[in-house]
Structures are given as structure tokens and as C-alpha cells.
N, C-alpha and C positions, 0 to 999 in steps of 0.2 A: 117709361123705364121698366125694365124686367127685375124679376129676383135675380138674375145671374147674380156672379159676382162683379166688382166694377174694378179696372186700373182706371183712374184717371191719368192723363197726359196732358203735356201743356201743347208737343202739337202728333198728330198720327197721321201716317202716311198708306195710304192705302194701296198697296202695289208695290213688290220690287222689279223696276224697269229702271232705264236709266233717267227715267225724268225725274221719280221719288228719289233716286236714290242722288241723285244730283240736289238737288234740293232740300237732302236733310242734311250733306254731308256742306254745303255754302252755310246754310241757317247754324248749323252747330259752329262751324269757322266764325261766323260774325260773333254769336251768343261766345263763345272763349274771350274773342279779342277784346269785349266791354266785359267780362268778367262777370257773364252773368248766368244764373246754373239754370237751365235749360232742363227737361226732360222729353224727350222727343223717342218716336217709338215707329216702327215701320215693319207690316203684315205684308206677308206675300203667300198665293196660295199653295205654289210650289213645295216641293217636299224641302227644297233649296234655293238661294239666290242663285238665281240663272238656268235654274230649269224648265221654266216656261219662256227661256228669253230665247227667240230664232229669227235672225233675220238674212240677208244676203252677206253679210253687210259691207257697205262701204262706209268708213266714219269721217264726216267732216271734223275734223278736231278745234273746231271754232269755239264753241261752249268748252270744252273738254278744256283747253288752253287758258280759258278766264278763270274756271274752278280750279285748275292744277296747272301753271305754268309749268311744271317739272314732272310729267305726269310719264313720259318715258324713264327719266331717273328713277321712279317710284315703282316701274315694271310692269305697266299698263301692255297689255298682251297683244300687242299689235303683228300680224301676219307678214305685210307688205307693205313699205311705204312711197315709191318710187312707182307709180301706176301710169300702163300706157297701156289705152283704149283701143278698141275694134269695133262696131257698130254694122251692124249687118242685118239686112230686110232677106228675110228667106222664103224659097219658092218649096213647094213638095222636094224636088231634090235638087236643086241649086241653092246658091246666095248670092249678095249683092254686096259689095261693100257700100256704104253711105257715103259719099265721096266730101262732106261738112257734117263737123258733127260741133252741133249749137251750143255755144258756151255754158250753158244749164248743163249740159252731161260732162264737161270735160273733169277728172277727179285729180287733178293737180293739187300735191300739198294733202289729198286725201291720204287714207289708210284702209286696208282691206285687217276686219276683225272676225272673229267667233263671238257674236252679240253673248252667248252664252259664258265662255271665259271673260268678257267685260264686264258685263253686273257683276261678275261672284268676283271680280278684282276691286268693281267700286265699293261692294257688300262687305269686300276686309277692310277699308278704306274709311268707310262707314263706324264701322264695327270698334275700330285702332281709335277713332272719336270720341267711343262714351254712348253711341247713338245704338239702342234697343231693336236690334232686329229680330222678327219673331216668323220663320219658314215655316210653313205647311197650317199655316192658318188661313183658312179662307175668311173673309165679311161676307155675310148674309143676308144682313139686313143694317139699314140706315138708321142710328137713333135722334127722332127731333126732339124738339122743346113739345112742351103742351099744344101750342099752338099750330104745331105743323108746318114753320117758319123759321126755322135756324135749326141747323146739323151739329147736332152733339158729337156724334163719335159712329161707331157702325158696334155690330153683334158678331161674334164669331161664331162660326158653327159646330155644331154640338158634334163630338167625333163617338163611335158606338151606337150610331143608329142602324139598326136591321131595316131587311124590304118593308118588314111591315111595319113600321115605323115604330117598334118597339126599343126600349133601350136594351141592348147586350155588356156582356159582363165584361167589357171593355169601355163602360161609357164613360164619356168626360164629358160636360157642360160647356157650354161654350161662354164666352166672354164679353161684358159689357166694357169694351173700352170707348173711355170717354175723352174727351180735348178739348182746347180753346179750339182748334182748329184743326180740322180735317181736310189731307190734300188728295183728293181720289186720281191717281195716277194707273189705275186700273188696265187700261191699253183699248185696243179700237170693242166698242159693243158692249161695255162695263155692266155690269146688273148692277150696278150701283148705282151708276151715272144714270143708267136708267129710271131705277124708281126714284131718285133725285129730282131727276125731268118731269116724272108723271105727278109730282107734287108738285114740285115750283114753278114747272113752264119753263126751264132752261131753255129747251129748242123750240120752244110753239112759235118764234117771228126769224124762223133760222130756214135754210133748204135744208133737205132732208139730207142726211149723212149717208154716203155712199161708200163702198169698200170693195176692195180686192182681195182674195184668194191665192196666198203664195204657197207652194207645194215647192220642197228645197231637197236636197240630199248633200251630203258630202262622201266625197270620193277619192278612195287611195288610186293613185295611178304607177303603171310602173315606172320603174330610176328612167330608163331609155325613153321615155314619154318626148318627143320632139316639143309640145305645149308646154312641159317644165322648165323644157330647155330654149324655151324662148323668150322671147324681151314682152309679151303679150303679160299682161296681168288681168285685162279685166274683158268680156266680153258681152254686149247687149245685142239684140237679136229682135224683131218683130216681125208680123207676118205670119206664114207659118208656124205653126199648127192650124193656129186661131184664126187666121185672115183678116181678111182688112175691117168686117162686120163689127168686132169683138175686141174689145178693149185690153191690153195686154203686152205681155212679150216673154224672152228671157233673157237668163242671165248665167255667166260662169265667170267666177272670180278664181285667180289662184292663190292657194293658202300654202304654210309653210306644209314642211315632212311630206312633199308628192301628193300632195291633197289639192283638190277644186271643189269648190262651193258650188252647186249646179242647181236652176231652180226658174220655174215658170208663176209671174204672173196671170191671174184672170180676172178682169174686171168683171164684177158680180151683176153688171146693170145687162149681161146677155140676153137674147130675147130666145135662142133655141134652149128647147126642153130638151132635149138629147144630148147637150152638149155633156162632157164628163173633165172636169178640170185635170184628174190623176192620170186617166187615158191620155187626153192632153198631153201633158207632161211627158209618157212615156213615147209618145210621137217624136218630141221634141227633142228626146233620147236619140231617135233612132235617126235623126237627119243625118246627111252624111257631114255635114260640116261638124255637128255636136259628137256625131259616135266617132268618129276618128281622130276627135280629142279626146275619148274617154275609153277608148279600145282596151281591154285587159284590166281595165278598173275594177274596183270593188267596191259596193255603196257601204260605206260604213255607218252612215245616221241616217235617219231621213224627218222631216217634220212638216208640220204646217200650221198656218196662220193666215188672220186677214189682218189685212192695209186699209187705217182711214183715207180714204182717196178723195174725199170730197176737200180738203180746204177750207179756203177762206172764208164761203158762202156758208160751212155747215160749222162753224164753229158753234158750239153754245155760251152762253151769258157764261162768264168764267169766274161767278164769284158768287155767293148767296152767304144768308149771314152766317156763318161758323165754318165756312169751305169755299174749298178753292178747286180748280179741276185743271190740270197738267199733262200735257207729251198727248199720243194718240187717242186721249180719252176725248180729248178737248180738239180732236182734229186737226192736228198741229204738222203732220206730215206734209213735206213739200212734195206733191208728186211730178214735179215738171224735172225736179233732181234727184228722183227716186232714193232721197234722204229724208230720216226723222228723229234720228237721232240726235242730232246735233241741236235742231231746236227743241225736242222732247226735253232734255237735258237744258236748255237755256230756259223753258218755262219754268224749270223746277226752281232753278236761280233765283227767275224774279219774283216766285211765289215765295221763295225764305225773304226775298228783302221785305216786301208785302208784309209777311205776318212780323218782322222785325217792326217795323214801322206799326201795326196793330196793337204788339203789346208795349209797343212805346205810348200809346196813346192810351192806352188800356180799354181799347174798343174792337171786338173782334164783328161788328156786323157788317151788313155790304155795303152800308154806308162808305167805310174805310177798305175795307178789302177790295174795292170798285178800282181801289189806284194798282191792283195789279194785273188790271186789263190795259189801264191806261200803261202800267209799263210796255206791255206786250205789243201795245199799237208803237212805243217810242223806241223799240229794240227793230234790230235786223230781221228778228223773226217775221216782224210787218213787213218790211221791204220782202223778204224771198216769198211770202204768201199772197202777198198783193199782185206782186209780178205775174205768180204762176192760177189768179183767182178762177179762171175760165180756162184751165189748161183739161182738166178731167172731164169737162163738159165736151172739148173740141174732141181730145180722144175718143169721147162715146159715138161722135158721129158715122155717119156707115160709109164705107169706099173710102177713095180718096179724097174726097170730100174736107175732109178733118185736116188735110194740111193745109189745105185754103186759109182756115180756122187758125191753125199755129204758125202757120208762118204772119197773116195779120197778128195777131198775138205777140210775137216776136218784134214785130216791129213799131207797136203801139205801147208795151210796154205792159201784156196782161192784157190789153184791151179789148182786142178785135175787134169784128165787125159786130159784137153786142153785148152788153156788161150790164147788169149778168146774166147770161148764159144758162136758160133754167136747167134743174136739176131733176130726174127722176128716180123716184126709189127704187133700189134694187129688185124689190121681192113684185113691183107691178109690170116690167118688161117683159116677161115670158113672153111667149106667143102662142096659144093653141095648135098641139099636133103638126109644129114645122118640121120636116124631115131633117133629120141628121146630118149636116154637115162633112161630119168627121167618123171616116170609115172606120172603127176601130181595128188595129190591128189583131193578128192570129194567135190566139194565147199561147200556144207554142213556139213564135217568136217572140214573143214581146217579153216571156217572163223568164229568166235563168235563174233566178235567186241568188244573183253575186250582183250582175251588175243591173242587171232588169229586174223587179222585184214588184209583186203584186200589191195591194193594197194592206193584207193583213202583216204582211210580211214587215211593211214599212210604219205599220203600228208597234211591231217588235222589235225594229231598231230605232224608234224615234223613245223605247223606256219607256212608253206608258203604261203604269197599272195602275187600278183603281180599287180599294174594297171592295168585292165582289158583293156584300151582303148589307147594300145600303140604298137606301131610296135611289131611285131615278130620278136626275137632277135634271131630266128632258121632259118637260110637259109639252105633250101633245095634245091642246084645247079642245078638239071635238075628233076623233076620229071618223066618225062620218065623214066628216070634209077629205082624209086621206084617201077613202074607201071607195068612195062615189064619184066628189065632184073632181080633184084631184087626180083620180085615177084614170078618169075621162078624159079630162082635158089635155093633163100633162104628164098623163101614166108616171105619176110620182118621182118630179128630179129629187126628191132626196135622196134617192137610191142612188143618185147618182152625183151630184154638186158635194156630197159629203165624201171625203177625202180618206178619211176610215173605217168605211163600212158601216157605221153606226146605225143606219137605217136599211132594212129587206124585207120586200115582200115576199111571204110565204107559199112555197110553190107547190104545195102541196094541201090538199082539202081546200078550207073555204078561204074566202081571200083575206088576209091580217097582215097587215103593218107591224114588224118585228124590229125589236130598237135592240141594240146591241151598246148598253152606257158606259160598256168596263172600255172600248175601243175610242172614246172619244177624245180626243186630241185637242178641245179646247181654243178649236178655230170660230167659233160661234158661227163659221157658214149659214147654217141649217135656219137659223130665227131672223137672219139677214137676208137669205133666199126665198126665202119659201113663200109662194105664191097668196098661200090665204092668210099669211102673220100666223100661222096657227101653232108656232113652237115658238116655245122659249125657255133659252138657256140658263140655268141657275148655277151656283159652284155646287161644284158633289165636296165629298168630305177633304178638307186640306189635306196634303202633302199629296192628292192624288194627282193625275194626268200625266203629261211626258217629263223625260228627265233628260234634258236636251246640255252634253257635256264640248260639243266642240261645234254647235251649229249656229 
């Protein structure tokens, strides 16, 4: 334990996502209805609930409905609810339509959201409870017992640190909050969950955790837009950009006020170094089936993030003595339904029933906290992750190939033709000097600054700013390796896998690896990609990164 100063909590939450935030707001509902006073508290790094929060989204309102049967009466900000699908394999300049589209994708009953306006609705929801919410504080560090065997609480980080890690005359100390129990709800690549792991062995008997790269925008379209004025709500796409090689697709959801959600997955397990996900994306722009729905548009946000994509196989141990681990931290996305909200928020559920039952016992170790994996196997959440366990394995396969795979899958019930389906790590698939794929297009087409918008451009409408006069929260562990072997091999994809420019090499004098940390968008790509492990992402000072209001 440090000198900081200490709040104790009876429980903290680490993350505002919808799984923390589902989960303080059931745990305080139980603690009223037995009448029992509760102090519960929940960190988010965001400047605010929902500033970090981006996703496509479709919401299954399956959890949403158990936590708030009345959860429309209460003003939950839902876009569309009445969704009819489109599904389409695209060529350079055709498409297909999918002539079945597999009961996994159908969004019947679903809602198209702003994952962004949801938190900050479940955050007042929260809030109208009694329940402690505290934005723009990051956790830093993990606090255990002596023994390096049960999770106290986490550190918050010290705000008024200069480059040179001096304190400036804005300094404030950061905070030892403490708990019976800590639920790291962090989202996919947590530096928490991580040094969590590198103490207790969470993932060392697990497949290695695999993830996607979603690059998003939203877009005003005009009134006369034929796409607004159609019965179309949701659109998925594969194929093209990407090809069959490379695990992926897109997607274009319609939102209310002449707005579309637009936005390209990439499966991070690619093997070309050339590959550029943002270029991508802008490809994906330009096909003709996607630009003649988005003709006259205006990108009004734009953001990014990665997707736990690995499942069921990469779950970790989801409990150790003083902590719990919830929604994408704990790889809980279902990617065969390109949903995770729904169970993010369902884990957070059964992690309040969990510590309900803990301090009814007055035992918080993993002895008792073990029964909230056991929930997790006895809920729905088992059933859709079980089904979909070998789904992201078959996607990685190359050609056609992979639908061999899903369609056995399909009809065995997750099975296929081998279970399981080994996993390989993101940052080992590279390939040495494979030529480029993907032609990039002419920067005089591709960019207008309204509706085509370059890389920095889409830093400035995704609101991110950062202290400019604060450590860099990107360790780069040996530069050599960027300089020489990296540079050889795979003339540096961070120049290019990174979404915001945050990494360039210097084209002038001798050769340097140039990090740009004020530009980082908090997609943790970069420590999930990169070839030699040689980065890793830490939080920079709270309330920094993007400030994501309608995405």
C-alpha cells in the first residue's frame, strides 16, 4: 500500500462500459431491496460516461430487459427498433446479395444505438441510485495484499505530471481506492487485467486472446437520401476491401436525424505488413454500393476501437480472490452475432449477484467468488459463446475455405470439423515483405475533408485531446528492434495498423521512430499488433483520449 490517500469501498468498479455499469446499477437494486447500505463506486478513464464508449451498435436488449423491464419508459436512447437486414459479399466494383442470411445475424427484436449516448443514460441511471461515479480517473496500478494473492482495489493516476516526470503546479496525487471487491470491466486489452494476468496466471491454460480493429464514422446524409427513405436499416458487407485472405467486413446501420453509422472491421490476426485498416476503410467508402448511400454526406464523428474476437477459448479464469473480471475484458463478445453488449451487461448482472452472495457469506476469496463463473456457464451467455466457440478461428481461415468451416459449424452446433480450433496470436501472423494487396487509392481522391477525411482529420472529429505535457503513456521496449529488425522485415506496420497516426517514421536525417501520444485514440492496436510485443499501452492522465458524443 502507498502513502496516497485511501477511500475505501465495499465494491469498485473499474470501467464505465455497459457491463460495469450494469452491474453496479442490479448490485445496488438487490442491496436497497434487503435494505442494506451498500457503498459502491465506479472509475472511468474518460473525461465522461461515454466518452470512450464506440461501437456499431446493434443492441440485443436481452440483459437490458432483465436489469430495466421499463427501460424504454425510463428514456433509454434507442435510434431504430424495427431492423430489416441486407448482407452483401462485395467485389472491387460490384456486390452480391447473400441470398440466406444465418439465423446468428438476423436483428429481429434488436435496436440500433449510440453505445455513446447508452452509457451516459445508464451513468444517470446509475447515478439517480446512490452509486459513486468518478470520470476522468484512470487506474494505474493494481493494489494486492502482501502476499501478491488477492486484489485490494487499483491506484489512480497522479494528474500534473510533466514529460519529465516532474510534478507541475497543477499536481494532484492520485488515489488509493480500496474494496472488498474489484470488478475490472476495463473493455478488450485492459492494463489492468493485464498485470492481473502477469501475477496470478488468469490466461496461462487459456488460447491466446485475439481481436479486431473497428474504424467507425457517423454520417449526416441529405433529407432526399433514397437509404433514409428506405425500409433498409442495417447493412453488412464482406469481401471487399479485405478479400477472402483477411478476417473482417462492414457495416452501415441507420440512426435517427439523417444520420448512418458506417464502419469497417479488421481482424488483427492479418499476415500482410502493408495492409493499412484506415486506407481500408476509405476503400470501403468508396465502393459503389457504400458511396451511393452516403453521396453528399458529411462525416460528423469518427472513432476507433478493438473487438475481443477470440471467445469462448480465450476467456480468462473470471475470478481471483478480491475480483471479478466482466463484458470484453473477460472476452465475452459473441462474434458470430457481432454483439457484446448484451452479454457484457449480463456478466456484470451476475457478477452483483456473486458479490451479493460473497458478503452474505462474509467471504470475498475465490473460493466463493468461483460461483460467478459458475453462473456465467449456467446463463445464456454459455449457450451464445459455446455455439459461436470455433466461429473466429474458421473466419481466419484463407479463400473459401472458411465456409466449409461455418457452415459444419452451423450445423453441429459450434462444432465443426475440430473443437477446438487452435488460436494464433495476433502480433505472430505477419509475414515478411508480402507485397501489398491493397492498392491505395490517390490522395486527391480519397480525401475531401467533409465526406473523405484523412487520418488526422478523423482524430479531430473523434474529440480527442490529451495533456500535451505529460509522460508518454507508449512504451516502446527496445528501439532497436523498430529501427533494424522491424524495419527489415516489415518496414514498420505501426505506421500503419495505427488508426491515428500515432506512430512515423522520420523522413528526414537519420532514421527515428516518431510517436505522436497527444493523437492516440485508445484503441490499444499497437501492443495487440506489433510483431515483436515491443509496445505497451498504459493509461495517459484521466479524462484524456476521445470524447465520443453520438458514436
Amino acid at each position: 500500500m502507498s502513502q496516497r490517500e485511501e477511500m475505501p469501498l465495499d465494491v469498485l468498479f473499474v470501467g464505465g462500459g455497459p457491463a460495469n455499469l450494469a452491474g453496479a446499477i442490479h448490485l445496488m437494486q438487490m442491496a436497497q431491496k434487503q435494505g442494506m447500505e451498500i457503498e459502491i463506486g465506479l472509475i472511468e478513464k474518460g473525461s465522461t460516461i461515454g466518452a470512450h464508449s464506440l461501437s456499431g451498435a446493434i443492441l440485443d436488449p436481452k440483459a437490458l430487459a432483465e436489469l430495466m423491464p421499463d427501460y424504454q419508459d425510463k428514456g433509454c436512447p434507442l435510434e431504430y427498433s424495427d431492423l430489416k437486414d441486407e448482407f452483401y459479399y462485395l467485389t472491387p466494383q460490384g456486390e452480391f446479395a447473400v441470398p440466406y442470411t444465418p439465423a446468428y445475424m438476423h436483428n429481429h427484436g434488436c435496436h440500433i444505438i449510440s453505445l455513446s449516448q447508452f452509457t451516459r443514460w445508464l451513468g444517470e441511471m446509475a447515478e439517480a441510485l446512490g452509486i459513486m461515479i468518478f470520470p476522468g480517473f484512470a487506474g494505474t496500478e493494481v493494489i494486492f495484499d502482501a502476499a501478491g494473492q488477492t486484489v485490494l482495489g487499483v491506484v489512480t493516476g497522479d494528474k500534473g505530471i510533466g514529460k519529465d516526470g516532474q510534478q507541475k503546479g497543477t499536481y494532484e496525487p492520485g488515489v488509493d481506492l480500496t474494496a472488498r471487491v474489484t470488478v475490472f470491466g476495463e473493455g478488450p486489452k485492459g492494463s489492468l487485467i493485464r498485470e492481473v494476468g502477469n501475477r496470478l496466471g488468469i490466461f496461462s491454460d487459456r488460447m491466446p486472446q485475439i481481436f479486431e480493429t473497428a474504424i467507425k464514422e457517423v454520417i449526416r446524409l441529405p433529407e432526399a437520401s433514397e437509404f433514409l427513405n428506405s425500409a433498409t436499416r442495417v447493412v453488412h458487407t464482406f469481401g471487399y476491401p479485405l478479400g477472402m485472405d483477411t478476417k473482417g467486413g462492414g457495416f452501415l446501420y441507420q440512426m435517427a436525424d439523417n444520420r448512418v453509422s458506417l464502419g469497417l472491421v479488421t481482424g488483427l490476426d492479418y499476415a500482410n505488413p502493408s495492409l493499412e485498416p484506415y486506407e481500408a476503410f476509405i476503400q470501403l467508402k468508396h465502393h459503389p454500393l457504400i458511396a451511393d448511400i452516403i453521396q453528399g454526406g458529411k462525416v460528423l464523428q469518427q472513432g476507433a476501437k478493438t473487438l475481443s474476437a477470440g471467445g469462448y477459448y480465450t476467456m480468462p479464469r473470471l475470478a481471483v480472490n478480491g475480483a471479478l473480471f466482466v463484458g470484453d475484458s473477460a472476452s465475452m463478445l459473441n462474434i458470430q452475432r457481432l454483439k457484446g453488449i448484451h452479454t457484457a451487461m449480463k456478466s456484470g448482472m451476475l457478477a452483483a449477484e456473486t458479490i451479493m452472495a460473497a458478503f452474505a457469506a462474509d467471504d470475498v476469496s475465490v473460493d466463493v467468488l468461483n460461483t460467478y463463473e459458475s453462473k456465467v456457464k449456467a446463463s445464456w451467455i454459455q449457450e451464445e459463446l459455446w455455439a459461436a466457440r470455433n466461429f473466429s478461428q474458421a473466419l481466419s481461415k484463407k479463400g473459401v475455405g472458411k465456409f466449409f468451416h461455418i457452415g459444419a459449424q452451423y450445423l453441429t452446433k459450434g462444432r465443426g470439423f475440430s473443437d477446438p480450433m487452435p488460436i494464433e496470436k495476433d502480433s505472430s501472423t505477419l509475414r515478411a515483405r508480402q507485397a501489398s494487396t491493397h492498392e491505395a487509392l490517390e490522395k486527391d481522391q480519397t480525401y475531401d475533408g467533409e465526406l473523405y477525411v484523412d487520418k488526422l482529420t478523423g482524430v479531430y472529429l473523434s474529440g480527442t485531446q490529451h495533456e500535451e505535457d505529460q509522460p508518454c503513456h507508449l512504451d516502446v521496449l527496445d528501439m532497436d528492434i523498430c529501427l533494424n529488425q522491424c524495419r527489415q522485415t516489415y518496414q514498420n506496420p505501426c505506421t500503419r495498423f495505427c488508426p491515428g497516426q500515432v506512430y512515423e517514421m522520420a523522413t528526414e536525417g537519420e532514421a527515428r521512430l516518431k510517436l505522436n501520444p497527444s493523437n492516440c485514440l485508445h484503441c490499444k492496436t499497437c501492443e495487440i499488433k506489433d510483431p515483436y510485443d515491443n509496445i505497451i499501452w498504459n493509461c495517459p492522465e484521466g479524462g484524456g483520449g476521445p470524447n465520443y458524443t453520438i458514436c
